[in-house]
N, C-alpha and C positions, 0 to 999 in steps of 0.2 A: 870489641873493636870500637875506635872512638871514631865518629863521625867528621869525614874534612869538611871544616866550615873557611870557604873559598868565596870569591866573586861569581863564580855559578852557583854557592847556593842562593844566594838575591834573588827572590825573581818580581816579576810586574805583571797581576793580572789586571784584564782590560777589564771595565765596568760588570759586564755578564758572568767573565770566567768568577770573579767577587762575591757575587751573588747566589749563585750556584754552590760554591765552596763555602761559604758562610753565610747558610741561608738565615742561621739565628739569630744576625745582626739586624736583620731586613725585615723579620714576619714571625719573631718568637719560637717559632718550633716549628715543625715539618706537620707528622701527624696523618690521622687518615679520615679525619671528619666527624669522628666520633665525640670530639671533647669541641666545646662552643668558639677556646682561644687557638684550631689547630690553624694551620698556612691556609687551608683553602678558602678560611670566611676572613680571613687579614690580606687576600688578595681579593677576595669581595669588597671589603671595607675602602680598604685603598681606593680602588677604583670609584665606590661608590662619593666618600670623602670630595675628592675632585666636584662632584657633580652639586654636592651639595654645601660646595662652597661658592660656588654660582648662585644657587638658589639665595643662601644668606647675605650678599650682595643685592640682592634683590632683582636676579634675572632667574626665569625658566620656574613655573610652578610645579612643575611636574616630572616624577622619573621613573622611566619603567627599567625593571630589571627579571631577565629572564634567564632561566636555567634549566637544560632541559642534553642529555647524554654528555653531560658534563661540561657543554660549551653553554660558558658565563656572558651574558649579554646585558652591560648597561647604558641605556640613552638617556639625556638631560637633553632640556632644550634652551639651557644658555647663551651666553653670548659665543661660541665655540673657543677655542685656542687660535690665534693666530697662525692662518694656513702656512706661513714661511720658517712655522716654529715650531709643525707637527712631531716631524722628526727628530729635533733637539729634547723635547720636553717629553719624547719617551723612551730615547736611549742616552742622553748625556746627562750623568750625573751634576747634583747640583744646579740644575738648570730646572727655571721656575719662575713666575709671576709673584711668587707669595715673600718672595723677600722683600717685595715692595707693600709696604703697610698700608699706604694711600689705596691700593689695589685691592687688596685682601686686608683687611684690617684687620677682624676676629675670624680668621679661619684655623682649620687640624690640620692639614698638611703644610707644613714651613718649611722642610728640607730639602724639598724637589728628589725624592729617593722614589716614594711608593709607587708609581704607574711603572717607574724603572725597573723594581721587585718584581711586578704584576709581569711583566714583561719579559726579564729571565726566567723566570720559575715556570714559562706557560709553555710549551709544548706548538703550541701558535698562538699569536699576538695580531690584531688589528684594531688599525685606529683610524679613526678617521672624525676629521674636522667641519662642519658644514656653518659657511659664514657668510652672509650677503650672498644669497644666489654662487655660489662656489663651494664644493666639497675639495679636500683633500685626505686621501688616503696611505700608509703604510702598513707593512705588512711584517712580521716577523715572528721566525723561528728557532727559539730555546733564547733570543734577545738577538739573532742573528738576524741583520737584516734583507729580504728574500726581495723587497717589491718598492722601491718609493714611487708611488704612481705622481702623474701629472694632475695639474688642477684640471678639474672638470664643474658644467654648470651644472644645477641643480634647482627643482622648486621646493626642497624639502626646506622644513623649519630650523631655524638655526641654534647650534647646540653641537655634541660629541656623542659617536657611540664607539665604546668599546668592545670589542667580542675578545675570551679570549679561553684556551682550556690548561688548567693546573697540567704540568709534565708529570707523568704516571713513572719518569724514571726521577723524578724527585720525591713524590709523595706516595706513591703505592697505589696499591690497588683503593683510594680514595671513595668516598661518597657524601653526598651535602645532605644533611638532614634537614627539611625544610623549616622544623617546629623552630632549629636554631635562627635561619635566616628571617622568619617571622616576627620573632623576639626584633633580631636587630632592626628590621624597617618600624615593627609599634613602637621603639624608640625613638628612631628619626624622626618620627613625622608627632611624637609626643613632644619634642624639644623644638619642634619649628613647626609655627602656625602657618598654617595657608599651605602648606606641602603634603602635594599628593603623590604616592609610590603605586606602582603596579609591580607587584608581584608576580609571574605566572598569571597574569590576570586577576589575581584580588586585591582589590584597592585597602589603601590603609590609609586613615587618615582621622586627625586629631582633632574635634572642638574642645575641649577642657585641659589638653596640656596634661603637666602631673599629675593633676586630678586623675587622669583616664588610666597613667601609668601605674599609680598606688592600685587602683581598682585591678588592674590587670592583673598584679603581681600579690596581691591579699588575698589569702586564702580562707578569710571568715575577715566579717565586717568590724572596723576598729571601735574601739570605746568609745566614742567621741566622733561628732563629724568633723572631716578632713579640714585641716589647719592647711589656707592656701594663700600666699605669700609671694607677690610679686614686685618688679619695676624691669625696667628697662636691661640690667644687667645679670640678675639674681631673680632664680626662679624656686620656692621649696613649697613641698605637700607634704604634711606631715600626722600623725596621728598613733595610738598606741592602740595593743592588740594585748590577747593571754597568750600570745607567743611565747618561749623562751631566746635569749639575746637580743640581738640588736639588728638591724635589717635597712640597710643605704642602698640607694642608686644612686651613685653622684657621674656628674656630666660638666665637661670643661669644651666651650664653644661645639654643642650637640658629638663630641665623644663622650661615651659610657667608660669612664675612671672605673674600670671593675678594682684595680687595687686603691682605691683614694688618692691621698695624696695630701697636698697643704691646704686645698681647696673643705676637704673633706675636714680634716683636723678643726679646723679655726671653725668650722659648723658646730662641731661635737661640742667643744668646746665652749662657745658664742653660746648655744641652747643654754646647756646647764647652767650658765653667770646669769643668763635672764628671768630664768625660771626661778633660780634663789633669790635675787630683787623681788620680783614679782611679788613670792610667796613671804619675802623677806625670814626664810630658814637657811641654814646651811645644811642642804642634800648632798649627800655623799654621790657621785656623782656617776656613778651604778646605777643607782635607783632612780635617779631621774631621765635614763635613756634606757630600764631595762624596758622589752618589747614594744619600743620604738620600730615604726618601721616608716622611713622617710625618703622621698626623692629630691636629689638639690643640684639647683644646674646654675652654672657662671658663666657670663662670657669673659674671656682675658686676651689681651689686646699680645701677641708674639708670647703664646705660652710654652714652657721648658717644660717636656716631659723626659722621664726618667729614662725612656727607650723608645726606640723607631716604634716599639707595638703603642707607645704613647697609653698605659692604662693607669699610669701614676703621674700626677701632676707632682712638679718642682718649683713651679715659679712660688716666685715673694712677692711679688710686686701686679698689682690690677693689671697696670699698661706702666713702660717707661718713664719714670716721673712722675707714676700716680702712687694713691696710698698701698697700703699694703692689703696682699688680701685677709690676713689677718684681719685688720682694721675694718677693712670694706666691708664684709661680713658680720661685724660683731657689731656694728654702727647698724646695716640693716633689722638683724633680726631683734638687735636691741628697742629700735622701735616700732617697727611691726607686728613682733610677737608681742610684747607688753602692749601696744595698745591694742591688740587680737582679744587676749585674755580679760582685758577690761572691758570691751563692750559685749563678751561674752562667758557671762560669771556661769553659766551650768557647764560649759567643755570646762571652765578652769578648776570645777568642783571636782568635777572627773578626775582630769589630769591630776589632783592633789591627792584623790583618793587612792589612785595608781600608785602613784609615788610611795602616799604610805605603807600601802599593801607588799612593794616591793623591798621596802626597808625590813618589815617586820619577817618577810621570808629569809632575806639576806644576814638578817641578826640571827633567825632560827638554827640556820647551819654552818655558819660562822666558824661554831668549835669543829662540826665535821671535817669543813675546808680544812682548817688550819691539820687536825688528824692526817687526813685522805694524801697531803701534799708529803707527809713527811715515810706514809707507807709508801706515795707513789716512787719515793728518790729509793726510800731501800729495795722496793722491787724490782726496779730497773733495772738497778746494780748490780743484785745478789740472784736473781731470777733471769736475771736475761729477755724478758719479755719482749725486747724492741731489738730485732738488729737494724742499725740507722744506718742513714748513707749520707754524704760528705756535702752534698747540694740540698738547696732548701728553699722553697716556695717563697719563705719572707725574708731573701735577702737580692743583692745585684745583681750575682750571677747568672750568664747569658743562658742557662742551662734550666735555671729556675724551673720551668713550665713544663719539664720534664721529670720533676720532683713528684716523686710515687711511691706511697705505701703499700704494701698487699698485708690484708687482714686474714689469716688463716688460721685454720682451727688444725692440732695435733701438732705433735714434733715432727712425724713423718712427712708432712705436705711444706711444715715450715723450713725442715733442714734441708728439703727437694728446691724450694726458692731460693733458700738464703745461697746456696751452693753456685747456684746459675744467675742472679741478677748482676744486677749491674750497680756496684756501691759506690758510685759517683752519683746516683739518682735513684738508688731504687731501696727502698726500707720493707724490713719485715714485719709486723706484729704479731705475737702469735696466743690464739685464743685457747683458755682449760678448756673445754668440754662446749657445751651449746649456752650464749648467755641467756641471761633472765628476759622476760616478758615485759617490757617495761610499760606498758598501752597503761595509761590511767592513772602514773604513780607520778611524782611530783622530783623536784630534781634533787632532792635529799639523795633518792639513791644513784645517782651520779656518782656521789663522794663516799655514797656509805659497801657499794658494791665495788669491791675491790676488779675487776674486768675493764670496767665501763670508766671506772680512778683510771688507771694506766691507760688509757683507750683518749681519753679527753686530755692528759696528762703528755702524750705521743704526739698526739695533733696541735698540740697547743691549741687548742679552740675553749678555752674557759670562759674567754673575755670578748668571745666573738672571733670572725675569721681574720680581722685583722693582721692578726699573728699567727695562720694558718701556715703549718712547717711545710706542708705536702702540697699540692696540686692538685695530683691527682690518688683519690682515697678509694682503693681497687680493693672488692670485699673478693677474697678466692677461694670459695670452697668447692667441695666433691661433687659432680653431678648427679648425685641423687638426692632422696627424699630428705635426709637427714642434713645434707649440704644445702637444699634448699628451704628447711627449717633455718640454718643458721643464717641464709642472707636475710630470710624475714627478718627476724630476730635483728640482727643487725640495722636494716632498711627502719624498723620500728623505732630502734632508741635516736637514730639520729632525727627523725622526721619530731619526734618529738619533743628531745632538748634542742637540737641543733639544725631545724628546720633548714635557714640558708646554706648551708654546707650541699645540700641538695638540689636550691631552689639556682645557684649561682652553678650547677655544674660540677661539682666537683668528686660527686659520688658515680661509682663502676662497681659493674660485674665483670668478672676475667672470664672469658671463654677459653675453656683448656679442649683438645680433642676426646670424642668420646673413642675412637678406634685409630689403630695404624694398620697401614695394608702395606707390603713393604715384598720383595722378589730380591731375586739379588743382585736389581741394577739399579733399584730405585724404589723409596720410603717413600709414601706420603700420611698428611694426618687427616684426619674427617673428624668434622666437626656435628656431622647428621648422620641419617641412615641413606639420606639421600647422595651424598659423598663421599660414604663407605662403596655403597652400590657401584658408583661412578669409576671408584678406583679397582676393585675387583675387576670391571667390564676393562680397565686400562691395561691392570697391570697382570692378567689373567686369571682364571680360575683356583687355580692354585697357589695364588698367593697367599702370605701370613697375614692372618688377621686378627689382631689382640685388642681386647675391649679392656680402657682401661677402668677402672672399677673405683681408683681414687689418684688425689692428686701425690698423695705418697709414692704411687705406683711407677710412677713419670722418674727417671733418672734424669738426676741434673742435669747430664749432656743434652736429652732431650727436652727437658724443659727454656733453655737459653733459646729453643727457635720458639716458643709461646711468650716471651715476656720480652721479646727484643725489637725492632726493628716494626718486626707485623705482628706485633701483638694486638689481638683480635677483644678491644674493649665493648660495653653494653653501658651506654651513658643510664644513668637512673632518673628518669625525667616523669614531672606532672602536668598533664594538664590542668589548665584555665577552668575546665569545669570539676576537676579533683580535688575537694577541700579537705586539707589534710585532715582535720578532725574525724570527718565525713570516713575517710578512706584506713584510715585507723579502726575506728571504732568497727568498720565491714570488716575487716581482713584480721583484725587483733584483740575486738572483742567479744562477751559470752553471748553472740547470738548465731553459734555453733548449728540450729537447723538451715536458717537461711543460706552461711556457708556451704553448705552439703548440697544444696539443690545449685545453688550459684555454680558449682563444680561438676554436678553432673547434667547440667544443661548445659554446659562452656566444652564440656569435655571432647575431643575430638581424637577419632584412632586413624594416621596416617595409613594410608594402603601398603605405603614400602615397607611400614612397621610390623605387620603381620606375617607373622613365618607360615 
């Protein structure tokens, strides 16, 4: 039957109904807090943005931000919003101070959208203004608004607090992981001197700038000390590690460009031209950024980012009628880093020994590549190893960040996903048997292990995550011994060629159910012994209860509620005191007694576990 397309089908939604319906436009993806880029830290950001474009104006040194049963709390103490323009500037779109450049000059919010976003998507919204001895207040719920109070006076300090809590019917059963929110404030206050944050009450706050940030995010000390490079508009720290690829934080006016950009390019770029003047060789220019790990921050006067989540810069141009940032860039570091390297001939010694060390690797396996690339096209095709899906990490699409691979071992677990996902976003890979050990081998066997070829080959990540196909790289095996051999396994090769793939987020665990309890009015799944227990007690004594023993075991039907909607991820995260080498060599080298004891002092037998 063909569809009547009439003047009732038209329709007009107001600001919120917009927002709600297409929340992807506004905050990237929905999500449940497990992944760093889901809606609840892009409705922190948002809000937080606001405050600290106050600060970079040079009002309010200070912001606290509180979170605690879900209700989000940030204060700045600014110059406030103008109390006659509370209401406009958090329900009318398009409405904003930052169109005006005299006002805001290099700030991140320019659309006047985000506090709007924060504001549908919140379940409750309050805001309030506090400006010369006068506060004002609104109130609102789902973006509906419940409450516009009256001016009242006030002796509080002047500045904005917003309170507000993510809508549980937009996002789920949601939770904020603190380690991610950490991350995001040591950045803030890394890119803006003199700004102090309170988190939950722990202060964060920067003397060294990039300096502090490289140190943060290095996981063993670089070859060289930190190459640190500033002026007024352009900020980089940079220095080389035995890492394998390449490792950026780039930042456009205190945004974290998790995907680059034009800003990023013309850097990568700018290095390698200075480095072959420098050394006056021509470096292939692999070798002179491999295990590079560098932070580089811009200000740009009304910058164009690629999306409302703003993680990819698009401008060309510094400011309006300025040079390019191309130019800007390459003019900087062309004479800061050459005259760096001249007053400092032992880092340049380094740096050049690096270099050739990296050429001479790159010449080693050269023939393999070119082999490995030509097995990985036949295997694809004739094996089937990959089933892909239609959306992709490194292109426009609004869907992008929803782009997910599951890695799994056998045909039975593989042909149970492939059957139930979702191939507008969701790819399979599927593993022979348990891969290799890779702890302490060199990246020859990347290319020479046919697994680990199609695995790197899938992700696109050869040249770094630049060209990362996926998002989200979800390792799915069986919940037992042998399944949790394979994620090691798995956890080990990437930490070790493909460190940032980890360190950026992007690595998961899929929790599947270990039991169903199910009667005959109603299923549930459990994911513990302790929510088996719970649904027995629910759904009586006598209910079924099936353990399931692999992910083969799972029929499709039942797997589409585990990888859909509430699919229950395990982000793969390190701490600041876990040096991957460190954490390696414990967990994947031959000092086999240590481990033994490690495990039976760690060991713990839950009480509900014992029959």
């Amino acid at each position: 039957m063909t569809a009547i397309y009439s003047e009732d089908t038209i329709k007009t939604l107001d600001w919120k109904e917009h927002i709600r319906k297409r929340p992807g436009m506004y905050i990237g993806k929905l999500g449940d807090g497990s992944s760093q880029d889901d809606g609840i830290y892009v409705l922190l950001k948002e809000t937080f943005d606001n405050s600290l474009d106050e600060f970079m104006m040079g009002f309010g040194k200070e912001i606290k931000v509180t979170i605690s049963d879900s209700i989000v709390k940030v204060r700045d103490y600014g110059r406030g919003i103008p109390l006659g323009k509370v209401l406009d500037v958090s329900s009318k779109m398009n409405t904003g101070a930052k169109y005006d450049s005299k006002v805001f000059k290099k700030c991140v919010g320019l659309n006047g959208v985000g506090i709007k976003a924060v504001n549908a998507l919140s379940s409750s919204f309050n805001i309030q203004s506090i400006r010369d001895g006068k506060f004002k207040e609104v109130v609102f719920t789902e973006g509906e608004l419940q409450n516009d109070k009256k001016l009242k006076p006030t002796d509080r300090k002047n500045g904005v607090l917003v309170t507000f809590t993510p809508d549980k019917n937009m996002f789920g059963n949601y939770y904020y992981i603190s380690e991610y929110i950490e991350t995001m404030m040591r950045n803030y206050v890394y890119l803006n001197s003199g700004l102090t944050i309170l988190f939950n009450g722990t202060k964060f706050y920067s003397r060294n700038e990039l300096l502090d940030l490289l140190n943060e995010n290095m996981s063993s000390p670089g070859l060289y000390p930190t190459i640190h490079l500033k002026n007024h508009d352009i900020e980089i720290a940079l220095t080389h590690g035995n890492q394998y690829g390449e490792d950026y934080y780039s930042f456009v006016n205190g945004q974290h460009t998790a995907q680059g950009g034009t800003h990023l390019a013309a850097f990568r770029e700018s290095l390698v031209r200075t480095v072959r003047e420098f050394y006056k060789k021509d470096f292939d220019p692999s070798d002179v950024r491999a295990s590079i790990i560098a932070a580089f921050s811009i200000k740009v006067e009304e910058p164009i980012f690629e999306s409302q989540t703003k993680t990819k810069l698009g401008s060309k141009d510094i400011a309006p009628g300025g040079p390019t940032i191309r130019n800007f860039i390459h003019d900087f570091i062309k004479t800061s880093l050459d005259n760096y390297l001249h007053k400092n001939q032992e880092t340049a010694d380094i740096l050049l020994k690096k270099i050739q060390e990296s050429e001479k690797e790159r010449k080693a396996i050269s023939n393999i590549k070119k082999l490995s690339r030509e097995r990985a096209k036949k295997a694809s095709l004739h094996n089937r190893k990959l089933r892909d899906c239609r959306i992709h990490y490194n292109t426009k699409d609004d869907r992008r960040l929803n782009s997910t691979i599951f890695i799994t071992e056998g045909d039975s677990a593989s042909g149970s996903i492939t059957k139930s996902r979702d191939v507008e976003t969701q790819a399979v890979f599927s593993l022979k048997g348990k891969p290799l050990n890779t702890y302490g081998l060199t990246k020859k066997i990347v290319y020479e292990n046919e697994e680990f070829n199609l695995l790197q080959a899938a992700l696109n990540i050869e040249d770094g995550l630049e060209n990362l196909r996926y998002n989200n790289v979800v390792i799915a095996t069986d919940a037992d011994v042998d399944g949790m051999h394979i994620r090691l396994l798995l956890i080990t090769f990437f930490l070790q060629f493909f460190p940032d793939l980890v360190k950026h987020g992007h690595l998961y665990i899929l929790q599947t159910p270990l039991f169903r309890v199910r009667n005959k009015k109603e299923t549930r799944y459990c994911y513990t012994e302790a929510e088996k227990v719970a649904a027995i007690h629910k759904l009586g004594q006598n209910a079924e209860v099936t353990r399931f023993k692999g992910l083969g075991e799972i029929s499709p039907e039942e797997f589409k509620h585990f990888i859909g909607k509430g699919m229950r991820l395990d982000p793969v995260r390190l701490r600041k005191d876990e040096l991957v080498s460190e954490f390696l060599s414990f967990y994947m080298g031959k000092n086999t007694p240590e481990r033994q004891d490690f495990i039976i002092n760690n060991l713990r037998v839950e009480e509900d576990m014992v029959q």
